[in-house]
C-alpha positions as CSV (number, residue, x, y, z in Angstrom):
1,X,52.3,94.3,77.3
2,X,55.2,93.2,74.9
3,X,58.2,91.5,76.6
4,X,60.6,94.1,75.5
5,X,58.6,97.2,76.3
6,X,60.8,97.3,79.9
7,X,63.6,97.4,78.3
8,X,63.3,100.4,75.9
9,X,67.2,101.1,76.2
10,X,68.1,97.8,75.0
11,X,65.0,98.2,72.2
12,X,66.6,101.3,70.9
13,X,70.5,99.8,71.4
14,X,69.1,96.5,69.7
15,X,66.9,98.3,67.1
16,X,68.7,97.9,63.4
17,X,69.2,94.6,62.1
18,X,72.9,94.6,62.1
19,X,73.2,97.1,65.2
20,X,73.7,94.5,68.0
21,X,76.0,92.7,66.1
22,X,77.9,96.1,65.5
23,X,77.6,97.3,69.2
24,X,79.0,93.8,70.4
25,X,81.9,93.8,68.0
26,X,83.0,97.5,69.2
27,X,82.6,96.9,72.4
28,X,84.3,94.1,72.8
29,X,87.5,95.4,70.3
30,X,87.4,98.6,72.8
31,X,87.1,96.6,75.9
32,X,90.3,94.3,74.5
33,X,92.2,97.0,73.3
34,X,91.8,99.0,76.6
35,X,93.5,95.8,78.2
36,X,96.1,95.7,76.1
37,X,96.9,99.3,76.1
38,X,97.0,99.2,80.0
39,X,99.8,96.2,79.3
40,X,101.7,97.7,76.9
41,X,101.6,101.6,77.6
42,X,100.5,101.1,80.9
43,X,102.8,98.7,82.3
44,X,100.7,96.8,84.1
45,X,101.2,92.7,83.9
46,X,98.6,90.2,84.0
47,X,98.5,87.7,85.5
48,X,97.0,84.2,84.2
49,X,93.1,85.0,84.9
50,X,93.5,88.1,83.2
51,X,94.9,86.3,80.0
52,X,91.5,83.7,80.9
53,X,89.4,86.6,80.6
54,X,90.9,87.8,77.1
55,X,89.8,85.0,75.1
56,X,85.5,85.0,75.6
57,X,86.3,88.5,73.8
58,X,87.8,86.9,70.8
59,X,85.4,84.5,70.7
60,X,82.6,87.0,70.4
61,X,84.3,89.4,68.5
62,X,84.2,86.3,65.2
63,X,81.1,85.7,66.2
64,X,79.9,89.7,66.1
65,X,81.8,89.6,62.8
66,X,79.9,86.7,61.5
67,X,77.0,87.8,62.8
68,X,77.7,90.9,60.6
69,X,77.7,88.4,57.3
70,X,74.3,86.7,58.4
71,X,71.0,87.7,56.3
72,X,68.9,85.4,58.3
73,X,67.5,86.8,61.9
74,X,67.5,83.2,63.3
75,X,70.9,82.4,62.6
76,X,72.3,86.4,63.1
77,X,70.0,85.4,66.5
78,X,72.3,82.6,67.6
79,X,75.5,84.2,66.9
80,X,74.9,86.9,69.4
81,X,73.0,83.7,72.2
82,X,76.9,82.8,71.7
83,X,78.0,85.9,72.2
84,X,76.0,86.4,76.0
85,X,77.2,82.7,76.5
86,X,80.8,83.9,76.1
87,X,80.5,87.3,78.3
88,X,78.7,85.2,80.7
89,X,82.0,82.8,80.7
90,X,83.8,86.1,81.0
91,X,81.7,87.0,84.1
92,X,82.1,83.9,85.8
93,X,86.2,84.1,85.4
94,X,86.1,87.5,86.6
95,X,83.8,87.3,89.5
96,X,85.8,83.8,90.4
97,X,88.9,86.6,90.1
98,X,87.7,89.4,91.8
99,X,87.2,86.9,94.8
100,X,90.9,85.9,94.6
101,X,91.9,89.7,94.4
102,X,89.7,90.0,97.6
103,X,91.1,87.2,99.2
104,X,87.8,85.5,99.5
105,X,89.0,81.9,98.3
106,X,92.4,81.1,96.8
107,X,93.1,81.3,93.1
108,X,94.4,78.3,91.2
109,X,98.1,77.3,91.1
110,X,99.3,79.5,88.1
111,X,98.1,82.1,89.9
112,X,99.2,82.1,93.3
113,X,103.0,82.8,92.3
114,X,104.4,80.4,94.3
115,X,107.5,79.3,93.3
116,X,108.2,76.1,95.1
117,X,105.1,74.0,95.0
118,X,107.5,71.2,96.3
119,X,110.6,70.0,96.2
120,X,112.3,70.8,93.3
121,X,114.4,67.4,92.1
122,X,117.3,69.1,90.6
123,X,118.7,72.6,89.9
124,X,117.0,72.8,86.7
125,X,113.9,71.6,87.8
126,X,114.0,74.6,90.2
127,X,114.8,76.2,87.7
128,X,111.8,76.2,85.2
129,X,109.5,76.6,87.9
130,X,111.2,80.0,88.3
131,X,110.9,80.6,84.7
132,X,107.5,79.3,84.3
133,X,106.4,81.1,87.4
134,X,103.3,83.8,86.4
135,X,105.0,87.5,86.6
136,X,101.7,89.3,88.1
137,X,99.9,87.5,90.9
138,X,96.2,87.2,90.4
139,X,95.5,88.4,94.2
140,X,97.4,91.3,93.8
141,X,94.8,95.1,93.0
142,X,97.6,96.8,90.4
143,X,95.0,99.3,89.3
144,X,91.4,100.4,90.5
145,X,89.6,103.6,90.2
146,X,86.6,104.5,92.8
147,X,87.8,101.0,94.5
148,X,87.5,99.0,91.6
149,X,89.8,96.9,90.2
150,X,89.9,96.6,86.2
151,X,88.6,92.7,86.8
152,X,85.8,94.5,88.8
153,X,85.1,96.5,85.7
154,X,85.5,93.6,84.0
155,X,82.8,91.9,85.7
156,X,80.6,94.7,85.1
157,X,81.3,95.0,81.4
158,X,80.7,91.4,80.4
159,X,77.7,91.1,82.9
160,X,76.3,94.4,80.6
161,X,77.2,92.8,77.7
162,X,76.0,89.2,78.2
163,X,72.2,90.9,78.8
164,X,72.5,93.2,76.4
165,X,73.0,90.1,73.5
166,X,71.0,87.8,75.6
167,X,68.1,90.5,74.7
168,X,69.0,91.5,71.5
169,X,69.5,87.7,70.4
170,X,65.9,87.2,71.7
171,X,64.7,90.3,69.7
172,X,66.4,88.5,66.5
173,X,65.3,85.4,66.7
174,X,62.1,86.3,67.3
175,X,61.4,89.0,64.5
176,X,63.3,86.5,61.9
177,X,64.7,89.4,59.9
C-alpha cells in the first residue's frame, strides 16, 4: 500500500503542483489577517507571545510565495519542509502560551506585566518600565469560543498546517514535478 493512500484528504488537498503552495499561502494570509482584524476592529491587545506567534506566518507566507515561483518539485518540496518547520515553531509558541493562559507554568518576563521587576533607580527608570510595560498580559483569556482561546485555535491551526505541508512537501519531493 502507498504511503499516502491514508491520507486521501491531504492527497486531494496536496494534489496540483502549485496547490499546496496556494493552500498554505491563503491560509496563512487568512489566519494573519483574522488576528489583526480581532486587533484592530476587535479591540483586543496582544500581548508579546501573540506578536511571537505572528512572525512563523510571515515566514511561510514568502516561502508559499516562492514556492509559487518554483518549477522544480524538489526545491517547490523544501519550501513548503520550511513551511511545517515554521507552523511547527508556531505550535510550540502557542502550546508554551496556552500553558501560561492556563496558568500551568509562568510566561516569560515581557509577559507577565509586572511593572516593578526591582527597584527602580530613579524616577525615570520607573518610568520606562511603565512605558515599556506589555499592554495585554499573556495569562490573561480575552476571547474564546466553545472554551477556547484564539491561542488554542492557534495551536490547532498551525498543528493542521505543519502536517498538512509536512505531507504535501513529502508528496513533492518525491514525485519531482
Amino acid at each position: 500500500m502507498h504511503a499516502t493512500a491514508r491520507h486521501p484528504l491531504l492527497d486531494h488537498l496536496a494534489s496540483g503542483r502549485y496547490a499546496p503552495a496556494a493552500l498554505v499561502l491563503a491560509a496563512s494570509v487568512a489566519t494573519l489577517g483574522g488576528a489583526f482584524l480581532f486587533q484592530y476592529v476587535g479591540g483586543l491587545a496582544p500581548c508579546i507571545l501573540c506578536i511571537y506567534e505572528r512572525y512563523p506566518y510571515g515566514v511561510a507566507i514568502a516561502l508559499a510565495l516562492l514556492a509559487l515561483r518554483l518549477r522544480d518539485g524538489r526545491a517547490r518540496g523544501a519550501a513548503l519542509l520550511f513551511c511545517a518547520l515554521a507552523f511547527a515553531v508556531d505550535a510550540g509558541i502557542s502550546a508554551f502560551h496556552v500553558g501560561v493562559e492556563q496558568h500551568w507554568w509562568e510566561g516569560t518576563a515581557a509577559c507577565t506585566g509586572s511593572v516593578v521587576s526591582g527597584a527602580a533607580a530613579s524616577l525615570e527608570a520607573l518610568r520606562q518600565q511603565v512605558m515599556n510595560a506589555p499592554v495585554a498580559r499573556c495569562d490573561r483569556i480575552p476571547w474564546q469560543l466553545f472554551g477556547i482561546s484564539l491561542v488554542g485555535y492557534n495551536l490547532l491551526i498551525t498543528l493542521a498546517l505543519a502536517v498538512f505541508s509536512l505531507h504535501a512537501a513529502r508528496r513533492a519531493m518525491r514525485r519531482g514535478q
